[in-house]
C-alpha positions in Angstrom: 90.7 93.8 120.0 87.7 92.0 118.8 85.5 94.6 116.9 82.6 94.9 115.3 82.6 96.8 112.0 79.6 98.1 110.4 79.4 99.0 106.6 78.8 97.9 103.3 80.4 95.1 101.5 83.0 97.5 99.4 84.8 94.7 97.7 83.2 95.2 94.3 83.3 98.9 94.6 85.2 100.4 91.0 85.5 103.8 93.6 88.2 104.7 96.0 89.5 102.1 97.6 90.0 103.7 101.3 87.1 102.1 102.4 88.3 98.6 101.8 92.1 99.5 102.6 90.8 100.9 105.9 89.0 97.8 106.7 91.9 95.6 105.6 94.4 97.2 107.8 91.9 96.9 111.0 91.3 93.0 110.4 95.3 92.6 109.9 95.4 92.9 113.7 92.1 93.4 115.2 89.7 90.3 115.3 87.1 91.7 113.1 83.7 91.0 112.5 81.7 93.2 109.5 78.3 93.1 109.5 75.9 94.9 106.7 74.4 94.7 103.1 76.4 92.2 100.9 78.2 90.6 104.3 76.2 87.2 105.6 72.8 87.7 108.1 72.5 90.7 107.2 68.7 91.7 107.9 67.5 95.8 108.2 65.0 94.9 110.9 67.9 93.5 113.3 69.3 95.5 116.4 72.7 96.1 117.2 72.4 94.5 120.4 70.9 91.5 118.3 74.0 91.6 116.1 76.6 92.2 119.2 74.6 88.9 121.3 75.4 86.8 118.2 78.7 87.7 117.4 81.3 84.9 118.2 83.4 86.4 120.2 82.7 89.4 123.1 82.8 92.6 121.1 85.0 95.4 122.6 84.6 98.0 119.9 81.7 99.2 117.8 82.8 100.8 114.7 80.3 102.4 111.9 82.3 102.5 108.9 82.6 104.6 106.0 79.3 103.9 104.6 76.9 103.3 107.4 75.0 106.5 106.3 74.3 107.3 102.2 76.3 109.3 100.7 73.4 110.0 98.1 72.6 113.3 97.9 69.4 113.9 100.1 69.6 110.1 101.1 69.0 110.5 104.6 68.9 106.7 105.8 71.5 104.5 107.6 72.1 100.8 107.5 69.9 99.9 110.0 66.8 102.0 110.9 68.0 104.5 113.9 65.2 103.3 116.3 67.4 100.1 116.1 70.9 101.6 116.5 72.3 102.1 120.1 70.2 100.0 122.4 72.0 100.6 125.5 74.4 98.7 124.2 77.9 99.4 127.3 80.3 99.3 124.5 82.8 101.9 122.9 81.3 103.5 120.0 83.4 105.0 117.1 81.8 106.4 113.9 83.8 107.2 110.6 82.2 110.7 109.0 82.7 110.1 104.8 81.9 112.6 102.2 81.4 115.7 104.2 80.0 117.7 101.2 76.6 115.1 101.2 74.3 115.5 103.8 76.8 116.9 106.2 73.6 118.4 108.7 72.3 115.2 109.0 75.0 113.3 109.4 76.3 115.3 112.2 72.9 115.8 113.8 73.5 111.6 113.6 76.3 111.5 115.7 75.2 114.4 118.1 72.2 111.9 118.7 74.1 108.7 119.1 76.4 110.3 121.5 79.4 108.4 120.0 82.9 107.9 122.0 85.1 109.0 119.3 84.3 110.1 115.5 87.1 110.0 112.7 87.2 112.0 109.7 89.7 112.3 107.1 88.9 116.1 106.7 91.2 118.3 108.2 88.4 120.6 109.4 88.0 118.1 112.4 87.5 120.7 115.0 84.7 122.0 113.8 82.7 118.8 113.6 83.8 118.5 117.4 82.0 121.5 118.4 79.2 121.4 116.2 78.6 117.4 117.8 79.8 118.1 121.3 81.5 114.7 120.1 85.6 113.7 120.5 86.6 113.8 117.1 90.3 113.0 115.5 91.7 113.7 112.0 93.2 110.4 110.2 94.3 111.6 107.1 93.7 109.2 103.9 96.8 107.1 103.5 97.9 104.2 101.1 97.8 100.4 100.4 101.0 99.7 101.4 101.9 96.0 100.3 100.1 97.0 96.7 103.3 99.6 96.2 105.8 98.2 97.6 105.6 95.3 96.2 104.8 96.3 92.7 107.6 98.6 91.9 109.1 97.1 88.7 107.1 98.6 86.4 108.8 100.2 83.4 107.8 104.1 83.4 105.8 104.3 79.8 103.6 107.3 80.5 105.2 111.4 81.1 102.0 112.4 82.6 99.3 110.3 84.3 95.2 111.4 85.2 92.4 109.6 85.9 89.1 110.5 87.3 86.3 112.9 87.4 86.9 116.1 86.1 85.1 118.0 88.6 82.2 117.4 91.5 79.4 120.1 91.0 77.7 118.9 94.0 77.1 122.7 95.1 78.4 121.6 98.6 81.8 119.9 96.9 83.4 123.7 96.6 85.9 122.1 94.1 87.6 123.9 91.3 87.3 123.2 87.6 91.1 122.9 87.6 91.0 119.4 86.0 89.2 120.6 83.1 91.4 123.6 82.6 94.3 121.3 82.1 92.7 119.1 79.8 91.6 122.0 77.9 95.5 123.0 77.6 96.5 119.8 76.2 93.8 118.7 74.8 91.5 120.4 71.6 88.1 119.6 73.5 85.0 119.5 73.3 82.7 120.0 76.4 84.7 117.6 78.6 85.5 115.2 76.0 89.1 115.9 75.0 89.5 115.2 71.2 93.3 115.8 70.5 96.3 116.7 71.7 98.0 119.8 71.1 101.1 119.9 69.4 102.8 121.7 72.1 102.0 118.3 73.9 103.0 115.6 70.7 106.4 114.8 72.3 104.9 113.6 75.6 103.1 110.2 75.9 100.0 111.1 78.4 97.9 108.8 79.5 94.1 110.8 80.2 91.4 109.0 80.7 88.7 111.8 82.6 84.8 111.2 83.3 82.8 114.3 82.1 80.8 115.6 84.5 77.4 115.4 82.7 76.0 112.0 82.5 74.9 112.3 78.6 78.7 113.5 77.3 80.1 110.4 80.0 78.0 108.0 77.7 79.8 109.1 74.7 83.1 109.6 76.4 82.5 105.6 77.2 81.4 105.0 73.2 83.8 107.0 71.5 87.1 106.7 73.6 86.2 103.6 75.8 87.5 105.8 78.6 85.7 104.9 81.5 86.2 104.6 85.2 89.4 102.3 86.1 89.2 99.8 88.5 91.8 100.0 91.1 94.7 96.9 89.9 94.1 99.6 86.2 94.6 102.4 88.3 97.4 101.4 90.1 99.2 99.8 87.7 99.7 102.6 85.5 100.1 105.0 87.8 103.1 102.8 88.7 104.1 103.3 85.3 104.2 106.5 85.0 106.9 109.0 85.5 104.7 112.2 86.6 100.9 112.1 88.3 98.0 114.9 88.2 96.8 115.5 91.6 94.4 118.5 92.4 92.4 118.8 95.4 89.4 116.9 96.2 85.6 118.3 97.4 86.2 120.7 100.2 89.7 120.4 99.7 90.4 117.3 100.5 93.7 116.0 100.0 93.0 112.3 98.3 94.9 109.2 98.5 96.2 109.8 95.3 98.8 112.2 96.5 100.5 109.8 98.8 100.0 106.7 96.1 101.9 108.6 93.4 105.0 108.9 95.8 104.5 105.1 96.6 104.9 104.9 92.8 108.2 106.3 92.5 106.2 109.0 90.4 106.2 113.0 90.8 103.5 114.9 92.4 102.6 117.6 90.5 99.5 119.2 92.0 97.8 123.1 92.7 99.3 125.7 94.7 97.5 124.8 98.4 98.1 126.3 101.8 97.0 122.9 103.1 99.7 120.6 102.1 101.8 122.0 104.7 99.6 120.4 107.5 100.9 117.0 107.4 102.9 116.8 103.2 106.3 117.5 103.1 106.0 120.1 100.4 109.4 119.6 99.3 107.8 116.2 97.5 105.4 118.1 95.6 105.6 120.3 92.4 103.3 123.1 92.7 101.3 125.2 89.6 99.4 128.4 89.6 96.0 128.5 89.5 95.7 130.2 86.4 98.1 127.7 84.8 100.8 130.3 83.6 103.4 127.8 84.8 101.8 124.9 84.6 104.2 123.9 81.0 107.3 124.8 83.2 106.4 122.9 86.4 105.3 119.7 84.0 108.7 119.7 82.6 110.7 120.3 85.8 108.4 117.3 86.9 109.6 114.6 84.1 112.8 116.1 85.0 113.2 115.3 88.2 111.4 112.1 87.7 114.5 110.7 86.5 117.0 111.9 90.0 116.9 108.3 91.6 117.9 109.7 94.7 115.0 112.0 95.0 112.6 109.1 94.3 114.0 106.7 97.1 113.7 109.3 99.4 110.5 110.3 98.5 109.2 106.7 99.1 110.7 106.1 102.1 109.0 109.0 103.3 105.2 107.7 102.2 106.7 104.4 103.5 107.0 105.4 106.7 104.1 108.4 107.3 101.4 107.7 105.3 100.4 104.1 105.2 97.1 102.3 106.3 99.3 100.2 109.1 100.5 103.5 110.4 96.8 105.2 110.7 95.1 102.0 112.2 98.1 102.5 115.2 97.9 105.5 116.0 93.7 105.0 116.3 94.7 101.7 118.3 96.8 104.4 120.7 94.1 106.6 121.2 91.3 103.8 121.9 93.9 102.4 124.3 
């Protein structure tokens, strides 16, 4: 199918990398053309029908990527101006709603306006975007890079326990839980969010923690002090590879990240927060599960470098990201549906 793709240039992005895995997966068997700040041509003051007429190749497929509209917190601007959006261009339009917790009014009054043929999110609250847009939406849960993991997997496992990230999103929309910072409050004698030592109930385990405050000022000594900063994602990958257990908690609005299905990839345990949602589309029996208030959070770490060693349990745990939750397998089943 020859598409074009709207979006930013995300290859220099130090953020998630679903945008760019997303992308990649579309071009491996879609002819692609992207189109948007950092890509070649790109002007604001063009029209799409401008940008469809001098495409190469007849475009089939419209697609407004991940981030076609800000994600900046009362940012309320697209790409390209509206007024030159959807000239009564007669092609299939699908647009791809990121970041629900940012702007979500206006970016759903966007697509009720531009009448779009299909939106994707990677929320599970999709249904209720459908209504609220009178727009066909689908779910297409996040999903991993798969020739990064499975072709990386001979890493030694040097770490017990593996986190990295932001502690906690206050945007007031986010709805997230401070359940980061409670754990590195449990290991770690802190201060604020900057964890200063471990406690000795942790000495025996080598941890690898490398968490972003969420104030700006104690993120700038977080960089000075412990040169902890955000890693890029060959850093990030690499030693979550190399580790033999993974933090995961639940993202903004309960989102359930990438991360989740990378640290299977890895050949690495999942030990996450008690969630009703995993059960929507995680086979739970991969996951080791903590209380909220932590009270068996020591006993589930240790059953988790525990079973980090059953071989068996790891192979079939990666065969089973292997074969549900790649990028290859998302992209088909959207190819089905625009078929």
């Amino acid at each position: 199918m020859k598409i074009l793709y709207l979006s930013r240039n995300m290859s220099k992005y130090l953020g998630a990398s679903y945008q760019t895995d997303f992308l990649n997966e579309l071009s491996n068997s879609n002819d692609v053309t992207t189109y948007g700040p950092g890509y070649p041509g790109f002007s604001e003051k063009k029209n799409i029908s401008d940008v469809v007429k001098s495409c190469t190749n007849k475009i089939e497929l419209v697609i407004f990527g991940h981030t076609f509209l800000s994600d900046k917190e009362g940012y309320k601007k697209s790409l390209v101006p509206e007024k030159c959006l959807i000239e009564k261009i007669n092609i299939p339009k699908i647009f791809i709603l990121n970041k629900e917790y940012v702007n979500l009014k206006f970016k759903l009054d966007f697509i009720k306006r531009n009448k779009f043929d299909l939106c994707i999110t990677h929320h599970h609250e999709y249904k209720k975007y459908a209504k609220l847009t009178n727009t066909k939406f689908i779910f297409l849960p996040f999903a991993i890079n798969k020739d990064f993991f499975v072709n990386n997997l001979n890493h030694i496992k040097e770490y017990d326990l593996f986190f990295s990230g932001v502690l906690q999103n206050l945007n007031i929309n986010a709805n997230q839980k401070d359940t980061r910072v409670k754990i590195m409050k449990k290991i770690y004698l802190s201060f604020f969010d900057l964890p200063i030592f471990k406690r000795k109930n942790y000495n025996d385990l080598n941890i690898f923690w490398n968490s972003i405050p969420r104030n700006k000022f104690l993120n700038l000594i977080n960089q000075r002090l412990f040169q902890n900063k955000r890693l890029d994602y060959s850093d990030y990958a690499n030693t979550m590879l190399k580790s033999r257990v993974v933090l995961n908690t639940l993202s903004p609005m309960q989102l359930i990240s990438p991360r989740y299905f990378e640290t299977m990839a890895s050949k690495a345990i999942v030990l996450c927060e008690n969630s009703s949602i995993y059960k929507k589309f995680i086979d739970v029996k991969y996951l080791i599960t903590f209380d909220h208030d932590l009270i068996n959070f020591d006993k589930k770490l240790q059953q988790a470098i525990e079973l980090s060693n059953d071989r068996y349990f790891l192979n079939l745990m990666h065969k089973y990201v292997i074969k549900n939750h790649t990028w290859e397998q998302r992209i088909n089943s959207l190819k089905k549906l625009i078929n």
